[in-house]
C-alpha positions in Angstrom: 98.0 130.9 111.2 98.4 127.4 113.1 101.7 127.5 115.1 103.3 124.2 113.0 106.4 124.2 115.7 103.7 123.0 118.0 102.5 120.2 115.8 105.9 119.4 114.8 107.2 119.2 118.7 104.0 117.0 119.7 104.8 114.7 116.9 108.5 114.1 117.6 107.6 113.3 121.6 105.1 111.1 120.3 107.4 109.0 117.6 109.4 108.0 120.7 106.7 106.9 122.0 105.6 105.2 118.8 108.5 103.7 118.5 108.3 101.5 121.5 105.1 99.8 121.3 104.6 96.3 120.6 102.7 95.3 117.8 99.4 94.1 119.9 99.2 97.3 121.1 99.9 99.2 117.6 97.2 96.4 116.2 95.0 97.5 119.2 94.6 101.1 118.5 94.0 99.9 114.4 91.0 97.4 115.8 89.4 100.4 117.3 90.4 102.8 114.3 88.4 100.5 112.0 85.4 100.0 114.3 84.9 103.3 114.7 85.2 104.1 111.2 81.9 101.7 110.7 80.3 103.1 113.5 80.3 106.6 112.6 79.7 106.6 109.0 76.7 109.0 109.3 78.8 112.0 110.9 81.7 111.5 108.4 79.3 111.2 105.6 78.1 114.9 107.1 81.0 116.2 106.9 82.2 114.8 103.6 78.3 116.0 102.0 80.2 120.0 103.5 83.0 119.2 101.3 81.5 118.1 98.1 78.7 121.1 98.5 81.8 123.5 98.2 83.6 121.8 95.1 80.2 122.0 93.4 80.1 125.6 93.9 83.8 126.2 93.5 83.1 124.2 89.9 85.5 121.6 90.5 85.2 118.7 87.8 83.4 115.6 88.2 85.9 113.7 88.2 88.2 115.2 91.0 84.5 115.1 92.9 84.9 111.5 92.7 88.4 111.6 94.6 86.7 113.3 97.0 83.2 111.8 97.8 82.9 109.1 100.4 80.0 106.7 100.3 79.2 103.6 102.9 80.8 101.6 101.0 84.1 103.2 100.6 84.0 104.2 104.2 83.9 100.5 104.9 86.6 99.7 102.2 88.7 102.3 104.5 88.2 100.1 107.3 88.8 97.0 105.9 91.8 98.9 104.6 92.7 99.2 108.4 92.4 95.6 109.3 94.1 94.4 106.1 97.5 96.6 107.4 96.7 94.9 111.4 97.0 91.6 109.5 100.6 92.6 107.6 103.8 91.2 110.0 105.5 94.4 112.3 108.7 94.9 110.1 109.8 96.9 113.3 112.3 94.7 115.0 112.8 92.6 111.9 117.0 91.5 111.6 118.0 92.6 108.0 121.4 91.9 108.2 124.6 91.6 110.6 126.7 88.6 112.0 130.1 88.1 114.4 133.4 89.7 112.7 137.0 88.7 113.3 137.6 91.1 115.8 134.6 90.0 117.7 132.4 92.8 117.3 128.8 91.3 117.1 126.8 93.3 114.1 122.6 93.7 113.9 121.4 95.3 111.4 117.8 96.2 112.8 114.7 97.6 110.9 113.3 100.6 112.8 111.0 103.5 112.7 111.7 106.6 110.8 109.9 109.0 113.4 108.2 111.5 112.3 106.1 111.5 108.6 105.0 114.5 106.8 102.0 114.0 104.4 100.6 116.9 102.0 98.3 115.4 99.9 95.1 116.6 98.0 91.0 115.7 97.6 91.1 112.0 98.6 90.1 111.9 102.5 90.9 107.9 101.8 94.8 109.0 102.3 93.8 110.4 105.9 94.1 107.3 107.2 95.6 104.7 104.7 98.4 106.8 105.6 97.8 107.3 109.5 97.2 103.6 109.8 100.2 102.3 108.0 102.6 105.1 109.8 101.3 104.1 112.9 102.0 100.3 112.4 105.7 101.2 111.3 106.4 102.7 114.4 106.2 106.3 113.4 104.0 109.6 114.1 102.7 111.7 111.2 101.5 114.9 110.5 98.7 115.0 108.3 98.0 118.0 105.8 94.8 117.9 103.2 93.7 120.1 100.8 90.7 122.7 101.7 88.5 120.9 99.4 88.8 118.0 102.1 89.2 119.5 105.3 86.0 119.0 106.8 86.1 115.2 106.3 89.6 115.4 106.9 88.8 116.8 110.3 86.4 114.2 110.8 88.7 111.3 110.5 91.4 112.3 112.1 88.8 113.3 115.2 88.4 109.8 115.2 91.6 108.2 114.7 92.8 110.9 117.5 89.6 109.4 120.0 90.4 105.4 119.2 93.9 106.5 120.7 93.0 107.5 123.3 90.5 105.2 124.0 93.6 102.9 124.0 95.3 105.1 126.4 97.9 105.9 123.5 99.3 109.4 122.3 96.9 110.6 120.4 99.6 113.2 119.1 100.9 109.5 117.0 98.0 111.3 114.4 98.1 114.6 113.5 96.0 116.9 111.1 96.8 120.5 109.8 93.9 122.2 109.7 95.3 125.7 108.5 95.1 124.5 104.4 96.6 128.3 103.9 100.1 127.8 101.8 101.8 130.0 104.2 101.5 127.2 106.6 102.2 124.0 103.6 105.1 126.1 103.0 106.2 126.1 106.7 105.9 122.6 107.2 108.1 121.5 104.2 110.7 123.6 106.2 110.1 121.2 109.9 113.3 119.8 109.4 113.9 120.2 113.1 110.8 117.9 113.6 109.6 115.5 110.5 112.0 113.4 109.1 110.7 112.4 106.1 107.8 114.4 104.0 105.3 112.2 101.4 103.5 114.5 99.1 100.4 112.4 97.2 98.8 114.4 94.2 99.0 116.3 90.7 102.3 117.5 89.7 101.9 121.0 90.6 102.0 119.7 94.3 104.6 117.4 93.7 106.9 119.9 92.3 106.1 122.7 94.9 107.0 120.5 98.0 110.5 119.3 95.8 110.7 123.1 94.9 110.7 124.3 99.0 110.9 120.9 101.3 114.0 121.1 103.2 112.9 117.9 104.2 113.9 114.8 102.3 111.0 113.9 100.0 109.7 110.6 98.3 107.8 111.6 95.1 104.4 109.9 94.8 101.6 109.9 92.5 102.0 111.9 89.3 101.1 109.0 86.8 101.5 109.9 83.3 101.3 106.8 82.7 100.8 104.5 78.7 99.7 101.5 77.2 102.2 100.7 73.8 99.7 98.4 71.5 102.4 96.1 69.6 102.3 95.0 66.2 101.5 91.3 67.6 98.9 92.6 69.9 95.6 90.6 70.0 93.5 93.1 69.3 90.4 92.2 71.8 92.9 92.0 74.4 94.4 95.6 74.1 91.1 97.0 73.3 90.2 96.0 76.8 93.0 96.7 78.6 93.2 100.4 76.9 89.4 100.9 78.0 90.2 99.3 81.6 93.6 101.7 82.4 91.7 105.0 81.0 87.9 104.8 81.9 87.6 102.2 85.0 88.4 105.4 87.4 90.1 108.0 85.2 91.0 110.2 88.2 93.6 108.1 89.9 97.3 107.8 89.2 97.1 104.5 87.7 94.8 105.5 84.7 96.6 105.7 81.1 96.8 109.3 80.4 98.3 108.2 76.8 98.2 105.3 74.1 100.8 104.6 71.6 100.0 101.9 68.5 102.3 100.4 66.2 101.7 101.7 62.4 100.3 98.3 61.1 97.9 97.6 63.8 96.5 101.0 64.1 93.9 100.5 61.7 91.9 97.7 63.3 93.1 98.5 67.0 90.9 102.3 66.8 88.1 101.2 64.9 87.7 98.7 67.7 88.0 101.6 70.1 86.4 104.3 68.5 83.3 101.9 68.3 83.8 101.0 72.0 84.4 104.6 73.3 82.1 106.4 70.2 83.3 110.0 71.7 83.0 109.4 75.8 87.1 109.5 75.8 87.8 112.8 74.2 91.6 111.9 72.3 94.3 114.4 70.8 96.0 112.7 68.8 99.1 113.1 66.1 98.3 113.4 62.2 98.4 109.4 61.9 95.9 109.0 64.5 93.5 112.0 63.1 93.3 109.8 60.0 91.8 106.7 61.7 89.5 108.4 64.2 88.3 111.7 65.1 90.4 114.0 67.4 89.8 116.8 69.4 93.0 118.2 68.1 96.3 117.6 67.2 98.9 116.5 70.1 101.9 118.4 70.8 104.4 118.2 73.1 102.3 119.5 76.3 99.7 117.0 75.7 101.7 114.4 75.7 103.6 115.1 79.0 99.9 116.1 81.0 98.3 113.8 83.1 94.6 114.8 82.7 93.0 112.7 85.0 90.2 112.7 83.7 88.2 110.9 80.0 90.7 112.2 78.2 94.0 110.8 76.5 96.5 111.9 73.6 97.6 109.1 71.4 100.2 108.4 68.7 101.1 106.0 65.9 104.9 104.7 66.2 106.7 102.6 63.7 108.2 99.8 66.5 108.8 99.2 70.2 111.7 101.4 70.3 110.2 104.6 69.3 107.4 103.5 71.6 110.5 103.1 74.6 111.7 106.8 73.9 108.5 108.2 73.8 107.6 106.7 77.0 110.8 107.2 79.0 110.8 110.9 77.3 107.1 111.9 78.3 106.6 109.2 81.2 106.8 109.8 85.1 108.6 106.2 85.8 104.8 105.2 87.6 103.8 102.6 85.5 103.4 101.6 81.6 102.0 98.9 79.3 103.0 97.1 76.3 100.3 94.8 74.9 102.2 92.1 72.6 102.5 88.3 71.4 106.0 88.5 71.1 108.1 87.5 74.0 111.0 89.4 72.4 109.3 92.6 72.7 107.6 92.1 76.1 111.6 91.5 77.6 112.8 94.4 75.8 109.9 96.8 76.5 110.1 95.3 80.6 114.5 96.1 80.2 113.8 99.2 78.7 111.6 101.2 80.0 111.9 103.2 82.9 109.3 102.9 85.8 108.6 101.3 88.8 105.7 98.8 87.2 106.1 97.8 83.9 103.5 95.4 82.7 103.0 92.7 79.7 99.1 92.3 79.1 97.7 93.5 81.8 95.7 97.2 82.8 98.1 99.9 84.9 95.5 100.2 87.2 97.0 97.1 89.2 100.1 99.4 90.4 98.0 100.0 94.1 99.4 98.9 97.4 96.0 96.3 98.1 97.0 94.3 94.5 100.6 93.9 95.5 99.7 92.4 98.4 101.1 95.6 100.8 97.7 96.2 102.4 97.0 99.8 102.1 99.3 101.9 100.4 101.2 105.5 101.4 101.7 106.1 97.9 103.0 105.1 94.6 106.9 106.0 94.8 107.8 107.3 91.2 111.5 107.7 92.5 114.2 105.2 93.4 115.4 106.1 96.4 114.7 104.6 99.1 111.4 103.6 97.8 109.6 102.5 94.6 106.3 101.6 93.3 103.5 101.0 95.6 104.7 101.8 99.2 103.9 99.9 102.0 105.1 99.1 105.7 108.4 98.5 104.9 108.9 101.7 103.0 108.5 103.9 106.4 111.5 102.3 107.9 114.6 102.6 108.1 117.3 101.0 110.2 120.1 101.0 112.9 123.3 99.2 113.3 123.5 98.2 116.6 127.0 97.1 117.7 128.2 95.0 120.6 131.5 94.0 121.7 133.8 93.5 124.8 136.6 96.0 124.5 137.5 96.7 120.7 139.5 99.4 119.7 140.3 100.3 116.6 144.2 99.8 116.0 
C-alpha cells in the first residue's frame, strides 16, 4: 500500500514553496506543461488506448468510455486549457480588503494560497491537469488521486507535468499523483488532515458522498448534476425542443447534461410530439402517467428515478400544472448544479431564477454552459454544488483564501 504520509509531507514542503513564486515563474512551468502535452501525444495516447482496453473488458458503458478516451484533439484542448489559465491574472497577492483604523493599526486583507489540495476524482484524465494547472497557478500543491479505470493515463500526465517542473528547476512535488487506486489508501487520504488542507472530490454521487461520509478534511462538493429543464406554458416550442435535445444528448456523460425534463400541462402535447419525432427512441424516458400518454416510456417514474443522475441517453420526465410545482420538484429532487426554465414570460423567468435553488439558474439557454471555459474562468476544478466557500464553476479564485496582515507601531489593546 503507497505510504500517503509521504505524499502528504512532500506536498506540504512544496506548498511553501508554491507559495512564493512569482507569477512568471508559475506561468513558466504552465508554458512547458502545455508544450509538452503537444509533444507527447503519441505516448499519452498509448497509455490512454491501456486504459480504454480495460473498460472494454471490464464492460464499462459507452458513455463513461467517452469520459475516459483521449484523442489529439482533446489532448490539445488540454493544452490550450493550460495556456488559457497562464493568460488569467495571479489572484495571489491581490488586496481584497483593509484600510488605516482609529487607533492606527494599518489593515490588508491579502488573497493567498490555500496549500495543499486534495483531488479524488474518477474516468476523466482531462481533470489530471485542469486541476494541477489551476492549483499550481493559485499558489498551492495538490495531490492528485484517479480512478483505476484512469490510472495509466493518469500516470502519464502527471509524468509529464512532474518533468516540465523540473525542467524549470521547480518542486516537482507542487504535482502529485496516487497511484495505489486501492480504497484502503482513498480512505487514508480523506483522513491527511495533518497535510492537505482542503480535499475536491469530482464525480458520481457515490464518490461524492463517500469522501463527505469519511474526509476529515474540509470538502467542496463538485459535480453530481441532477440537473432539469422546466418547459413553461409560454415556451416557444422550437426553442425548448432544442435546448432539451442540446442539455441531454450533446455529451450526456457530463454533469451539465439534463438528467430530467418537466412540461407544463398545456404545452405537453405539442412540446413531446416535437421531441419524440426528434429523439424517435435514441433517449430512452421514464416518465409519470401524463407523460406515458403523449409518448412512449420505458416505464413509469418513481421517486428513485427522479433523484438519479444517469449520465447517460436517458431522462425521466413529468407533466406539472405551473412553475411552482415545477420549483418544488426541482429544489426537492435537484443537486443545486444547474436548472432550466424555458419561458416567454418575464414573470416566470424572475420567479423561477428567485426560486430555485442552484448555483446556475438559466432562462432560455442549455445547462451545458455551467463549465469553467464559458464563464470565462479558464479551466475549471470543478462545479461547486455547495455554498461555502465556493459555488458554481470554480476557478482560480476559488483555491484561495486569505490573511489579515496587520501593522502598527505600538498598539495595545486597552
Amino acid at each position: 500500500m503507497e505510504n500517503i504520509e509521504t505524499l502528504g509531507a512532500a506536498a506540504k514542503s512544496a506548498a511553501i514553496y508554491a507559495a512564493s513564486l512569482k507569477s512568471a515563474e508559475k506561468n513558466s512551468v504552465l508554458a512547458e506543461i502545455a508544450k509538452r502535452l503537444r509533444a507527447d501525444v503519441d505516448s499519452i495516447l498509448e497509455a490512454n488506448a491501456a486504459d480504454i482496453e480495460n473498460a472494454k473488458k471490464n464492460g464499462m458503458s459507452a458513455s463513461l468510455i467517452d469520459r475516459l478516451t483521449l484523442t489529439k484533439e482533446r489532448i490539445y484542448g488540454i493544452a490550450d486549457g493550460v495556456e488559457k489559465v497562464i493568460s488569467l491574472p495571479d489572484p495571489i497577492g491581490e488586496v481584497i480588503g483593509g484600510g488605516e483604523f482609529p487607533n492606527g493599526l494599518r489593515i490588508v486583507k491579502r488573497r493567498v494560497p490555500i496549500g495543499v489540495i486534495g483531488i479524488i476524482f474518477e474516468s476523466r484524465p482531462n481533470v489530471t491537469v485542469d486541476a494541477a494547472a489551476l492549483c499550481f497557478k493559485a499558489g498551492n500543491a495538490v495531490i492528485l488521486r484517479g480512478g483505476s479505470d484512469a490510472i495509466n493515463s493518469n500516470k502519464a500526465l502527471t509524468g509529464l507535468m512532474r518533468s516540465a517542473l523540473e525542467a524549470k528547476g521547480a518542486d516537482k512535488n507542487c504535482i502529485q499523483l496516487v497511484e495505489d487506486t486501492s480504497r484502503e489508501v482513498a480512505t487514508a487520504m480523506m483522513k491527511l488532515n495533518r497535510y492537505i488542507d482542503l480535499l475536491i472530490p469530482r464525480g458520481g454521487g457515490g464518490l461524492i458522498r463517500a469522501v463527505i461520509n469519511n474526509a476529515t478534511i474540509p470538502v467542496i462538493q463538485t459535480g453530481e448534476g441532477n440537473c432539469h429543464v422546466y418547459v413553461d406554458e409560454s415556451a416557444d416550442i422550437d426553442m425548448a425542443v432544442n435546448i432539451v435535445n442540446n442539455a441531454k444528448t450533446q455529451r450526456p456523460s457530463v454533469c451539465n447534461a439534463i438528467e430530467n425534463i418537466l412540461v407544463h400541462e398545456k404545452i405537453a402535447p405539442q412540446f413531446f410530439a416535437k421531441l419524440d419525432a426528434l429523439w424517435n427512441g435514441r433517449v430512452a424516458i421514464v416518465g409519470d402517467s401524463e407523460t406515458a400518454k403523449l409518448i412512449p416510456v420505458e416505464k413509469l417514474a418513481d421517486d428513485n428515478d427522479y433523484a438519479t443522475e444517469f449520465l447517460d441517453y436517458k431522462l425521466s420526465s413529468k407533466v406539472v400544472k405551473d412553475v411552482d410545482e415545477a420549483i418544488a420538484h426541482i429544489n426537492r429532487f435537484g443537486t443545486k448544479h444547474s436548472e432550466c426554465i424555458v419561458t416567454s414570460s418575464l414573470k416566470n423567468a424572475e420567479h423561477f431564477q428567485q426560486m430555485v435553488d442552484a448555483a446556475a439558474v438559466y432562462v432560455n439557454a442549455s445547462t451545458r454552459f455551467t463549465d469553467g471555459f464559458e464563464f470565462g474562468l479558464g479551466a475549471e476544478i470543478g462545479i461547486s454544488t455547495q455554498k461555502l466557500h465556493a459555488r458554481g464553476p470554480m476557478g482560480l479564485e476559488a483555491l484561495t483564501t486569505y490573511k489579515y496582515l496587520v501593522n502598527g507601531d505600538g498598539q495595545i489593546r486597552g
